[in-house]
N, C-alpha and C positions, 0 to 999 in steps of 0.2 A: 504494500500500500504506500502511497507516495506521502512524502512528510509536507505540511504546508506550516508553512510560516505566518503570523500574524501580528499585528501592532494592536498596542495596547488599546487604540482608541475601535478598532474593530473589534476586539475582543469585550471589551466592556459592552459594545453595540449587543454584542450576541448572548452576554449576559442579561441585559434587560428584558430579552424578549425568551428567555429560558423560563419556564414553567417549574415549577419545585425542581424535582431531583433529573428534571429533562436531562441527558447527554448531549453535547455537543455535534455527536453523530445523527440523533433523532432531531432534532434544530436547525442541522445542515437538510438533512434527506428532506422534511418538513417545508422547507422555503424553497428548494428546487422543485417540490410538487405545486408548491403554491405557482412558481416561474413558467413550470409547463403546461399548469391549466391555462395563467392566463396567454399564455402565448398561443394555445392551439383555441381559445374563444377568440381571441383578434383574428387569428389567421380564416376562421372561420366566419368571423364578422364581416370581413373585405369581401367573400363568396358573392353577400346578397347583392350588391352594389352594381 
C-alpha cells in the first residue's frame, strides 16, 4: 500500500469531519464515494441537455 504524506492543516481538516472512533481509512473511502456519486449525477445531469 502506498504511504501518503500529509500536513498538518489537512490533517486537522480530516479530523473535524471524523465521527467518534471513525479511521482515517473509512473517512478517506467515505469522501471518494461521496466524489463519485456526485460526479456520475453531473455526468449524468449534462445527458438531458
Amino acid at each position: 500500500m502506498p504511504t501518503v504524506e500529509l500536513d498538518e492543516d489537512t490533517v486537522q481538516r480530516l479530523d473535524d469531519l471524523r465521527v467518534e472512533d471513525e479511521s482515517y481509512d473509512e473517512l478517506v473511502t467515505e469522501l471518494i464515494n461521496i466524489y463519485e456519486a456526485e460526479e456520475l449525477t453531473l455526468f449524468h445531469g449534462g445527458d438531458e441537455y
